[in-house]
BAMI-203279 format. One record per residue (C-alpha): residue in one letter; x, y, z. Coordinates in pm, 1 decimal, decimal comma. Example, Ala and Ser with C-alpha at 12.3 -4.5 7.8 and 13.67 -1.06 7.14 Angstrom:
BEGIN
- a:1230,0:-450,0:780,0 .
- s:1367,0:-106,0:714,0 .
END
This chain:
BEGIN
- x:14909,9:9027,2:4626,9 .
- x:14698,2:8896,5:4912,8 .
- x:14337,2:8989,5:5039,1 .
- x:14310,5:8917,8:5404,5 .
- x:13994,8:8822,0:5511,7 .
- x:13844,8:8961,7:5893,3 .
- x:13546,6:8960,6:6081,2 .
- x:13493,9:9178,2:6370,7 .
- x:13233,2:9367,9:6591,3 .
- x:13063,1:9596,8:6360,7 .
- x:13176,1:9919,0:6615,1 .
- x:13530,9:9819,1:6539,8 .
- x:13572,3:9767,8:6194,3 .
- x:13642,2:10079,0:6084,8 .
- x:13914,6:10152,7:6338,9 .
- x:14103,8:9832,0:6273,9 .
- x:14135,2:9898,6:5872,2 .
- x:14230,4:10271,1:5950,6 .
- x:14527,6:10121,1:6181,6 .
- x:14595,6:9846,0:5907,2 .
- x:14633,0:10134,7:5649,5 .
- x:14801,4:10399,7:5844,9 .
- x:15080,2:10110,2:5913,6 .
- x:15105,1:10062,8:5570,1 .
- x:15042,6:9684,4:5641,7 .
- x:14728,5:9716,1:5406,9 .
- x:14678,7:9935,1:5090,0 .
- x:14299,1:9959,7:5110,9 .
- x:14061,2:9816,5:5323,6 .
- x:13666,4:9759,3:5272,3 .
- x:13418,4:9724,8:5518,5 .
- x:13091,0:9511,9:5502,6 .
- x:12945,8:9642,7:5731,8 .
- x:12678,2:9361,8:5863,3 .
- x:12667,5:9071,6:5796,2 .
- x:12502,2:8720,6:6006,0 .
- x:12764,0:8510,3:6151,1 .
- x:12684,6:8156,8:6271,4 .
- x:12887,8:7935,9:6401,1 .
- x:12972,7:7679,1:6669,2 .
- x:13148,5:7868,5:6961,4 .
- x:13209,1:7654,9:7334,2 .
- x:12995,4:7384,4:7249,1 .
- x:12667,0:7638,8:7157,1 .
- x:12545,9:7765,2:6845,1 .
- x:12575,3:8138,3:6809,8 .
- x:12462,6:8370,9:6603,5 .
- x:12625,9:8743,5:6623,6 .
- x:12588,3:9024,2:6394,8 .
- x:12965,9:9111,3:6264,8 .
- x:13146,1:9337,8:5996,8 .
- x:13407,4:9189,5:5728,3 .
- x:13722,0:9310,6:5632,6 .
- x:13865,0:9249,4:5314,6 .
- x:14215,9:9445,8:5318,1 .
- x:14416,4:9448,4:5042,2 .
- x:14817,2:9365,7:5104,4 .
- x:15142,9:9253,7:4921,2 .
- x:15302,5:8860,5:4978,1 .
- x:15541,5:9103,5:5134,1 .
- x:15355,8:9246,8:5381,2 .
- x:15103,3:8965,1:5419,4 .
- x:15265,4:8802,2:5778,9 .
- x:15340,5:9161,0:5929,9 .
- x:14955,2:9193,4:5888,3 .
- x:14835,3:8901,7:6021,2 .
- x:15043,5:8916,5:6320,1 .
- x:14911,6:9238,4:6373,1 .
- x:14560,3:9202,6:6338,8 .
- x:14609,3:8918,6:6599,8 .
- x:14705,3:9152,1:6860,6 .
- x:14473,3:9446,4:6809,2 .
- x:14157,9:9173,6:6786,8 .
- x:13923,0:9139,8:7043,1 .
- x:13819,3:8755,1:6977,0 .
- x:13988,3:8491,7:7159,9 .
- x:14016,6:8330,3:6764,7 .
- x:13929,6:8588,8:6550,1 .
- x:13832,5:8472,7:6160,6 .
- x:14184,4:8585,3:5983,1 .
- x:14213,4:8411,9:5619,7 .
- x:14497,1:8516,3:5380,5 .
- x:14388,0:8485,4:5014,4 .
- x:14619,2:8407,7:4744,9 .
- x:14517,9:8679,9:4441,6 .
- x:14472,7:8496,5:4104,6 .
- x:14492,9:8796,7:3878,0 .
- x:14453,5:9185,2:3918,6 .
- x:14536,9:9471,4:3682,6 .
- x:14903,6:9524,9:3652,2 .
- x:14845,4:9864,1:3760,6 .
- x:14650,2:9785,9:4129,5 .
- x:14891,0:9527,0:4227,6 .
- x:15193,3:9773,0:4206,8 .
- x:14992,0:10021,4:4400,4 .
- x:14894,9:9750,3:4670,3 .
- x:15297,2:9670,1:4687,4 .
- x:15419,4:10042,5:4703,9 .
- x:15150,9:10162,5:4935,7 .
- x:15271,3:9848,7:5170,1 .
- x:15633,1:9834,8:5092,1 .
- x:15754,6:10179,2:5171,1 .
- x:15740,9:10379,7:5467,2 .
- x:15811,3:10337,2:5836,1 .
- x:15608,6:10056,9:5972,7 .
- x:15460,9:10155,7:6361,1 .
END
């Protein structure tokens, strides 16, 4: 299992993880809703209020997401980190692969 790690414009958050779930490319998605970003952006320091994903996904499906993510983000490099899952219940992670693993992929 893999948790993908996004940040985004709070206003389009929740869109993206309902696009990521209804493609079956993530099993569940949760939003943080605000958060502080700063970073170094074109030579300036920025500061921007964003949203995090964290979207749940099987090795699988892990790519497929990415990929996808990349083209429905608005950021010219948006903040997409795959995270190898230690440990999880035996139970979640076969949920995570069947709700990712099955079903016609748009």
């Amino acid at each position: 299992m893999r948790v993908i790690y996004v940040s985004c414009r709070p206003d389009d958050a929740a869109a993206l993880a309902e696009r990521l779930v209804t493609e079956r490319l993530a099993a569940c998605a949760s939003i943080l809703p605000r958060i502080e970003s700063v970073y170094r952006w074109e030579e300036e320091v920025q500061r921007e209020a964003e949203a995090v994903l964290l979207l749940e996904t099987s090795d699988a499906s892990a790519e497929a997401a990415i990929a996808r993510i990349e083209t429905l983000h608005d950021y010219d490099v948006p903040k997409i980190v795959a995270l190898d899952v230690a440990a999880s219940t035996p139970a979640y992670a076969a949920w995570v692969d069947a709700e990712t693993e099955r079903g016609e992929r748009t």
